[in-house]
C-alpha positions as CSV (number, residue, x, y, z in Angstrom):
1,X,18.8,268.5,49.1
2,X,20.8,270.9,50.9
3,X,21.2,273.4,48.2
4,X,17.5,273.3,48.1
5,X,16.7,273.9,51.6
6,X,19.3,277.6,50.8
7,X,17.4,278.0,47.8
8,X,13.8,277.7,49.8
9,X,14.7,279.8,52.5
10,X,15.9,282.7,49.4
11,X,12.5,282.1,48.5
12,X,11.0,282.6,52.0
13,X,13.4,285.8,52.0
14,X,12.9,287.3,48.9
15,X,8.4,286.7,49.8
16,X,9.5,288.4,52.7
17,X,10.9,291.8,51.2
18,X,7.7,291.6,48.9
19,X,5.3,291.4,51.6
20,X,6.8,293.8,54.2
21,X,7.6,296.6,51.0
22,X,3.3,296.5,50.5
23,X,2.6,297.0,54.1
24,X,5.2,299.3,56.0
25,X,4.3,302.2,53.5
26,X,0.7,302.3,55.0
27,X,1.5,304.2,58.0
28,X,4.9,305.9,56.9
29,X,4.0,307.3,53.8
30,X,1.6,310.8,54.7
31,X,4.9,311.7,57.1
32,X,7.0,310.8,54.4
33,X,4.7,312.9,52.4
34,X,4.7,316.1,54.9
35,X,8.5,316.2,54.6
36,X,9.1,315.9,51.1
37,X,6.4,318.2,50.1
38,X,4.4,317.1,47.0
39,X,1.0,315.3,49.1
40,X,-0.8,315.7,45.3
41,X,1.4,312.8,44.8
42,X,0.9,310.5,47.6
43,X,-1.6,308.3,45.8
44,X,1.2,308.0,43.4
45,X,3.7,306.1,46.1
46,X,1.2,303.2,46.1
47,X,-0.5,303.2,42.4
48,X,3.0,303.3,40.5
49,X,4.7,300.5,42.5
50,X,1.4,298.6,42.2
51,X,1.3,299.4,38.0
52,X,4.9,298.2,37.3
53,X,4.8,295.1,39.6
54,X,1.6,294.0,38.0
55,X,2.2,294.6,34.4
56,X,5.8,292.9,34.2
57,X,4.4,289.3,35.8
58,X,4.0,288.3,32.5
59,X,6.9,289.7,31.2
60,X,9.4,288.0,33.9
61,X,7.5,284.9,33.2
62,X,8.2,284.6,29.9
63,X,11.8,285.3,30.2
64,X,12.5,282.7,32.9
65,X,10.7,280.2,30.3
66,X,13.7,281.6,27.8
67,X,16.8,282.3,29.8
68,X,15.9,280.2,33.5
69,X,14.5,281.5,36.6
70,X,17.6,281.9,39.2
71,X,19.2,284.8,37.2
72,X,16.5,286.2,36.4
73,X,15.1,286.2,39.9
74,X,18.6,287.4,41.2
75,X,18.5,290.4,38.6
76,X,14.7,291.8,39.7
77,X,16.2,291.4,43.6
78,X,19.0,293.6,42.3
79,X,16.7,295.9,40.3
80,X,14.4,295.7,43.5
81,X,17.7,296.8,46.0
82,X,18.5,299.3,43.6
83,X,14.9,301.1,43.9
84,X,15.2,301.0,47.7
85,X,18.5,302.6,47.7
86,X,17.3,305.3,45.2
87,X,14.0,305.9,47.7
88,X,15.9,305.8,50.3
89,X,17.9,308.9,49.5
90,X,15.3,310.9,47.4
91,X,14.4,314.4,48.4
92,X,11.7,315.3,46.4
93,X,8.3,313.1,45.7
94,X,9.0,313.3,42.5
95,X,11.9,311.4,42.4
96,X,10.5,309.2,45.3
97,X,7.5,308.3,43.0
98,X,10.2,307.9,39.8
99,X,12.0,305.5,42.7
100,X,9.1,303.4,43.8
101,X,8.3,302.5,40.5
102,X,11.8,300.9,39.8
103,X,10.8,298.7,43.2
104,X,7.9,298.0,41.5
105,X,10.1,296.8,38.0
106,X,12.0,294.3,40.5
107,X,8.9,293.3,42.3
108,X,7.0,291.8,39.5
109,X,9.5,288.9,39.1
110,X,10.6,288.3,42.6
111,X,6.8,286.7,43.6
112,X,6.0,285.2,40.6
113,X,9.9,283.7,40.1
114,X,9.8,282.3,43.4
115,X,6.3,280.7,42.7
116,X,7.9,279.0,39.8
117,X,11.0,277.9,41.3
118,X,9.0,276.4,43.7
119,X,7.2,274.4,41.2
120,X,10.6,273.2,39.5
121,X,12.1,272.3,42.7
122,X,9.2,271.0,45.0
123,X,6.4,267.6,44.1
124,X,2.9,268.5,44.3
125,X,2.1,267.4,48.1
126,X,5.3,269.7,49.5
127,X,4.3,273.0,47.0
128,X,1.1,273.3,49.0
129,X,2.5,273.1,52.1
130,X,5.4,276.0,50.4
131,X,2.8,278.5,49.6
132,X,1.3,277.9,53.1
133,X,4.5,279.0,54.1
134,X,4.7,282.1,51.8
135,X,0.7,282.9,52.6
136,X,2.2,283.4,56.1
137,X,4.5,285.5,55.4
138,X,1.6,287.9,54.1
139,X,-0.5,287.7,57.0
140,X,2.0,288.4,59.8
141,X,3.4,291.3,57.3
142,X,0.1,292.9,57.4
143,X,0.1,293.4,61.1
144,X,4.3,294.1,61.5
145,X,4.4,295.6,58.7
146,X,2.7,298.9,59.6
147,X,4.0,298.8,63.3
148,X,7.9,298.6,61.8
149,X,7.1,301.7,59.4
150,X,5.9,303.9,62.3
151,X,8.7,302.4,64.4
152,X,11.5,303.8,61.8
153,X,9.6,306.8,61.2
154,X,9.2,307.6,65.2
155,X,12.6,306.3,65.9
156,X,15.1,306.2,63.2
157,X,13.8,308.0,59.8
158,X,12.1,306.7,57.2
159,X,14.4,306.3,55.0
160,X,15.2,303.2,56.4
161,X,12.2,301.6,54.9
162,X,14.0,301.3,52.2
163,X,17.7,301.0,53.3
164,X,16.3,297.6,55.1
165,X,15.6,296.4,51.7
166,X,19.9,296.4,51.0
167,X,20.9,293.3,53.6
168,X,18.2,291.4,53.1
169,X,18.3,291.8,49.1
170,X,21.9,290.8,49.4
171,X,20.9,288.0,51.9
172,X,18.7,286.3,49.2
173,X,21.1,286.6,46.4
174,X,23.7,284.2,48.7
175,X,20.8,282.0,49.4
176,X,20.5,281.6,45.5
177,X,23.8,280.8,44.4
178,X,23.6,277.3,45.2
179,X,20.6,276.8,42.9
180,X,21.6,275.0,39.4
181,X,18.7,274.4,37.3
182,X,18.5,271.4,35.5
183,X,15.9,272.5,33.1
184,X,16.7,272.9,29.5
185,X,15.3,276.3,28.3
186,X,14.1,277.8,24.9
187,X,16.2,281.0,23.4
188,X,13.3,282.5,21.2
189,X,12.6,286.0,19.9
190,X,10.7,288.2,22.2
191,X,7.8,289.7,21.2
192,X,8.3,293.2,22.4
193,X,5.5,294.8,19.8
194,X,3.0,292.4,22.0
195,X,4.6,292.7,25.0
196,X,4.2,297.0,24.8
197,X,0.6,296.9,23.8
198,X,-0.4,294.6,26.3
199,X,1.6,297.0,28.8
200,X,-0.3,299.9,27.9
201,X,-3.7,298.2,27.5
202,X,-2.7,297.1,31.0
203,X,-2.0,300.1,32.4
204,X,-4.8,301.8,31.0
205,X,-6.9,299.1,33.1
206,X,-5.7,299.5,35.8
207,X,-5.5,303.5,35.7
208,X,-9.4,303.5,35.3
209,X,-9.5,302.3,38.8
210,X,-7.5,305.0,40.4
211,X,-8.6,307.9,38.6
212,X,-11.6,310.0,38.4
213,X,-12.2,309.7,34.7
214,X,-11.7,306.4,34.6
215,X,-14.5,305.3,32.3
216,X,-12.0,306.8,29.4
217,X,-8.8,304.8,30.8
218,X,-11.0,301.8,30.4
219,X,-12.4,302.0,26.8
220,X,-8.7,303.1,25.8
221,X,-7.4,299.6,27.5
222,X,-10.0,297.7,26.2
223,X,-9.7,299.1,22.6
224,X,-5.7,298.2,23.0
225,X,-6.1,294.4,24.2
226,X,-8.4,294.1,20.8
227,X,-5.3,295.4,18.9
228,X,-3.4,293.3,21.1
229,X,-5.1,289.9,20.1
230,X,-5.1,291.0,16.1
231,X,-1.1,291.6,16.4
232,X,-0.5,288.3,18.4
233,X,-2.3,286.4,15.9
234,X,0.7,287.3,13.0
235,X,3.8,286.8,15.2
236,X,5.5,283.8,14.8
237,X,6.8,283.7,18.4
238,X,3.9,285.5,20.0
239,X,4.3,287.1,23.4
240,X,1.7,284.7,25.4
241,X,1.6,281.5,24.0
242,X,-1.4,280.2,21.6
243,X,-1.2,276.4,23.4
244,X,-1.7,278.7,26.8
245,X,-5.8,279.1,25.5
246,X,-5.5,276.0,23.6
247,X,-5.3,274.3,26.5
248,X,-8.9,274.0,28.0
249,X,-7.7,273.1,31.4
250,X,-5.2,276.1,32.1
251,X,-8.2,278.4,30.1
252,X,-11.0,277.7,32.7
253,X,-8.8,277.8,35.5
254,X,-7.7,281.4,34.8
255,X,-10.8,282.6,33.8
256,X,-12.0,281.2,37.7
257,X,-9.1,282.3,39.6
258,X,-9.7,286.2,37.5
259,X,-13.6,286.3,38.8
260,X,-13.1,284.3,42.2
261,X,-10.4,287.0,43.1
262,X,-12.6,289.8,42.2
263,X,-15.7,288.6,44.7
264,X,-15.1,287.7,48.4
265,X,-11.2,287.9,48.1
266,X,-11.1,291.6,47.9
267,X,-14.3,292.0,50.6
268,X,-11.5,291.4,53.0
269,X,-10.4,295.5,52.6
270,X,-13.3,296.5,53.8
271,X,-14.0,294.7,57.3
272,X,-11.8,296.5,59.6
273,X,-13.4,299.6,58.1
274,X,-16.8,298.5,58.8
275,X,-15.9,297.3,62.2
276,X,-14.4,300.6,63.0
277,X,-17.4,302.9,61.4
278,X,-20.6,300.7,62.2
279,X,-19.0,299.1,65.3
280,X,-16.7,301.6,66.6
281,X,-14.4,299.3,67.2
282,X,-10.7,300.3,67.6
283,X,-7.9,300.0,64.9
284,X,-6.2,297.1,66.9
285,X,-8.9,295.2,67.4
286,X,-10.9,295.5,63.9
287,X,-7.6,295.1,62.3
288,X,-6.9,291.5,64.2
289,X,-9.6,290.6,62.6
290,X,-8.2,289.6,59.2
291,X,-5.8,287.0,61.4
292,X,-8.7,284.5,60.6
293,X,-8.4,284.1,57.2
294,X,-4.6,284.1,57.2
295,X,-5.1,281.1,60.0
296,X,-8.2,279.5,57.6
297,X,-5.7,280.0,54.7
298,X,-3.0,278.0,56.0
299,X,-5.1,275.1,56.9
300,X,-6.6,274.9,53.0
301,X,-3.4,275.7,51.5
302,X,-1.3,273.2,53.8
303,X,-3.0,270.2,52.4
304,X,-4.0,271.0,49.1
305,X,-1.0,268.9,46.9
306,X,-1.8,266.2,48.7
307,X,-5.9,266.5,47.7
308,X,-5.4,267.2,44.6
309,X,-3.7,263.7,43.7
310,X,-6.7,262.3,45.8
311,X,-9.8,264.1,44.8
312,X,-8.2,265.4,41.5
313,X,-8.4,269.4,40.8
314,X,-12.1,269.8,39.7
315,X,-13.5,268.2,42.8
316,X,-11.2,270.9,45.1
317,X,-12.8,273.9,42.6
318,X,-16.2,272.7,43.0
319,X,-16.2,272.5,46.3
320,X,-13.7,275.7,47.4
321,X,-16.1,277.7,45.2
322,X,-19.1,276.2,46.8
323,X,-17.7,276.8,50.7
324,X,-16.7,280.8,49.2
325,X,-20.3,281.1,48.6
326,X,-22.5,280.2,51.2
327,X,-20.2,281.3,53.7
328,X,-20.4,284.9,51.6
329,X,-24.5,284.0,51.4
330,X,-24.5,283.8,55.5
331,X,-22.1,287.5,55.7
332,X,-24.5,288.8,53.3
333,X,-27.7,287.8,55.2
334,X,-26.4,288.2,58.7
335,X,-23.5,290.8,58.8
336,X,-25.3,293.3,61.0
337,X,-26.3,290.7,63.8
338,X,-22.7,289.0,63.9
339,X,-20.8,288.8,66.4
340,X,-17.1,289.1,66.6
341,X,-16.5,285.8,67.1
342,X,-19.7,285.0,64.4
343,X,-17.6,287.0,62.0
344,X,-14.2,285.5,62.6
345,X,-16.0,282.2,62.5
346,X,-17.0,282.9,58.7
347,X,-13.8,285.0,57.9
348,X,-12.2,281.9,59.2
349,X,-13.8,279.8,56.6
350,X,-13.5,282.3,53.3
351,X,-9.8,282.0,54.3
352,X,-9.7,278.2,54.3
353,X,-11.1,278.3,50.7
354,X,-9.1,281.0,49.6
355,X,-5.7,279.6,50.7
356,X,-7.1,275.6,48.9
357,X,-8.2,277.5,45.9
358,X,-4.9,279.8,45.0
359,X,-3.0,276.5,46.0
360,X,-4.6,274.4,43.4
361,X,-5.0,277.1,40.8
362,X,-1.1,277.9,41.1
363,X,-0.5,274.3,41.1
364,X,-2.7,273.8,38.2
365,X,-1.0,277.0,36.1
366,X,2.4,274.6,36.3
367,X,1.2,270.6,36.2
368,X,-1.5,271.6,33.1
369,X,1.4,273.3,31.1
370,X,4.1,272.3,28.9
371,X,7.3,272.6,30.9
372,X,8.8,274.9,28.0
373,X,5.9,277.5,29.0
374,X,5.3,276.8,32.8
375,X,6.8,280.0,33.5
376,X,4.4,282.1,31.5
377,X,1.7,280.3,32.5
378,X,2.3,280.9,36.4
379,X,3.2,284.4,35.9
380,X,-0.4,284.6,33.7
381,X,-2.7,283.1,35.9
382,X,-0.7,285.4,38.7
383,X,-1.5,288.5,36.7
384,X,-4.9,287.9,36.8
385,X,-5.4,287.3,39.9
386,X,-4.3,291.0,40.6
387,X,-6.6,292.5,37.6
388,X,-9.2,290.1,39.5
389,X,-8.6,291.9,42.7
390,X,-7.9,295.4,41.4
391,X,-11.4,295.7,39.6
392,X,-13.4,294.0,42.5
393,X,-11.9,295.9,44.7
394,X,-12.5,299.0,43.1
395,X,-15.9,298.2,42.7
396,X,-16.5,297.5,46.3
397,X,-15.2,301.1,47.0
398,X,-17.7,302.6,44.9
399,X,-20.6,300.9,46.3
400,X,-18.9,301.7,49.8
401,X,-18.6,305.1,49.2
402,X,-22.1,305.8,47.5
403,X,-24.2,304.4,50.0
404,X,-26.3,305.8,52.7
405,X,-24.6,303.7,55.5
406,X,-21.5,301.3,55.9
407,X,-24.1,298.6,56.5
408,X,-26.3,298.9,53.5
409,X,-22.4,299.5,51.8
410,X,-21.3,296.7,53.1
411,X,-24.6,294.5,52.2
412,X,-23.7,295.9,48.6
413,X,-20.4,295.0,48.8
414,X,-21.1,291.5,49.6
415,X,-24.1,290.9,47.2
416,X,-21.5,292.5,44.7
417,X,-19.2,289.7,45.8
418,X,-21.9,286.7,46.1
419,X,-22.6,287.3,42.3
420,X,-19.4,286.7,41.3
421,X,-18.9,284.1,43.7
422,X,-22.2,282.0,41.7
423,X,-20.1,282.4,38.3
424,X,-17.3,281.0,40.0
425,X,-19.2,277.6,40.4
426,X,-20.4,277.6,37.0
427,X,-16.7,277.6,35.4
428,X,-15.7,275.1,38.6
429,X,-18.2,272.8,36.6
430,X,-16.7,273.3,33.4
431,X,-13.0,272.5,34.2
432,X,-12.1,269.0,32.6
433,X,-11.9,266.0,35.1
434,X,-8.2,265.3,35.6
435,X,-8.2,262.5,33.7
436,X,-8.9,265.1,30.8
437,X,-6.9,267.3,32.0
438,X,-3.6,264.4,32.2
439,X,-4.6,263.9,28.4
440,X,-4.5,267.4,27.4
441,X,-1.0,267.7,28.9
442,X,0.8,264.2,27.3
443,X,-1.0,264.8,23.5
């Protein structure tokens, strides 16, 4: 038990270099830009990093399913450290870009291997309560984080950003050594012909929504997951499982969690700007804001392990979906009358479903799965939550952007949002009761 509380608190660590790493660019990054020359590549700090994190989930997934989790996890730390350094002392964009996305290589493991670790180590009841923890973690990062990069940038330089990274990457390795898994894994062949083309097609997807042709990007990366699913279905040991979309359970689910984070989760971008535009309110003050959902996620997440051996895991989609969409329905209706309190109110309750919903659908991507593919299937369902996000946020820009107003942009945004939100409840419906779901896993 001891080792596990050293182990948990790596975890907590190793959440924590992820989160502050996404946030303390925001404000650093155009002087980091100034200095180094290159600002034709600024963009490019934030899309690579976000490119190589997102396509290796899988990838890390699988592996830990193969070789174990706590090496694994130690090497993308390493990998991760190793980036920082390299950032640290770059002087040119170009290499700073080249640098970031090694970060990126190491970050795609160290969230989604902690995730998993979690579920090896923790019951159901205490992993809820975990990612509460971890969803923390976020939400006080988002308003540190951009105060401690223009603290090293006004005080120190900013290459401490990234020499920061060293202790704390070396902190979380210690806290892992304890850690002996007593899982049994799988050697098998990797499928790196499936694993390239569904890194490209990925890639492709997500290019199209950072770049100004990206109508091209898209067709390319949809023509390559076709090709993808025609070379999967010949390989012996293919790179995502076939019992992964056997399974009905762990289908739905991911097909939910990829539309649900698409609609009101990514609407949360876009409220300090409207506050700041149509209210004139100030940075500070429209940016505290997003402190309700991280307090309404916390309360949904906290208790969801516990509700889902109560109510059982279709009840908690039904109804999360539900609570997403008529509190969306009453933003959508009543955002320009609101008042901050009003909106805090509501923001307060989209984060209370959010935080039950990722709870249970992480949850669900370990219980509903074979323990020999758990890893996979966390890392899967993790992936598309950020494809989820990256298109509907996307989106959301381009409505914001092409509108006469920020409060017609905004209505847009949200009615965007509330139609997604409604397909969301029809696939809650269509998840299998858990007794169905309990059958699934044990035939």
């Amino acid at each position: 038990m001891e080792k596990n509380r050293y182990v948990f608190w790596g975890l907590v660590i190793t959440t924590l270099i992820s989160a502050l790493d996404s946030n303390i660019m925001q404000t650093a990054s155009p002087t980091i830009a100034r200095q180094l020359g290159g600002m034709q590549l600024f963009a490019w700090i934030f899309v690579v990093y976000m490119l190589a994190s997102t396509i290796t989930v899988p990838l890390y997934g699988k592996l830990s399913d193969m070789y174990g989790r706590k090496k694994l996890l130690m090497a993308a730390v390493g990998l991760f450290t190793i980036g920082s350094i390299l950032a640290g002392i770059a002087n040119s964009m170009v290499l700073l870009v080249i640098c970031r996305g090694v970060q990126g290589l190491g970050a795609g493991g160290m969230l989604t291997l902690s995730l998993v670790i979690v579920g090896d180590l923790f019951t159901i009841e205490k992993r809820g309560k975990i990612q509460a923890v971890f969803s923390s973690i976020w939400a006080i990062s988002s308003i540190v984080g951009p105060v401690l990069g223009s603290f090293f940038v006004q005080t120190l330089t900013w290459r401490w950003i990234f020499f920061i990274n060293i202790p704390i990457g070396a902190a979380t390795v210690l806290c892992l050594i304890p850690y002996k898994e007593k899982l049994s894994f799988r050697k098998t062949l990797i499928d790196y012909k499936g694993f390239f083309i569904f890194g490209i097609s990925t890639t492709l997807l997500l290019l199209s929504t950072n770049v100004s042709n990206g109508l091209w990007y898209l067709l390319l990366g949809i023509i390559g997951l076709i090709l993808f699913i025609f070379v999967e279905r010949k390989v012996a040991e293919p790179f995502l499982p076939v019992s992964l979309f056997k399974n009905k359970g762990i289908l739905v689910v991911n097909l939910f969690m990829l539309f649900y984070s698409g609609s009101f989760f990514g609407t949360s971008n876009f409220i300090p700007l409207y506050l700041q535009q149509g209210s004139h309110m100030s940075i500070y003050k429209s940016g505290l804001i997003l402190l309700s959902i991280a307090v309404g996620w916390m309360f949904g997440s906290i208790p969801a392990g516990k509700w889902i051996i109560n109510f059982g895991y279709k009840n908690l989609f039904i109804i999360g979906s539900f609570v997403t969409t008529i509190s969306g329905f009453l933003l959508y209706l009543y955002i320009g009358v609101l008042s901050y309190l009003g909106l805090f109110a509501l923001l307060l309750v989209q984060g209370f479903s959010f935080g039950l919903l990722f709870a249970v659908g992480t949850i669900a991507s370990q219980e509903l799965a074979e323990s020999e593919i758990k890893g996979i299937s966390t890392s899967l369902q993790m992936f598309l939550r950020n494809i989820g996000t990256s298109v509907g946020v996307t989106v959301m820009g381009v409505l914001i952007n092409h509108a006469v107003s920020i409060m017609i942009g905004m209505k847009n945004v949200f009615l965007f949002a509330l139609l997604l939100s409604i397909l969301t409840i029809i696939f809650s419906f269509l998840i299998p009761t858990k007794e169905t779901l309990i059958k699934e896993v044990t035939e």
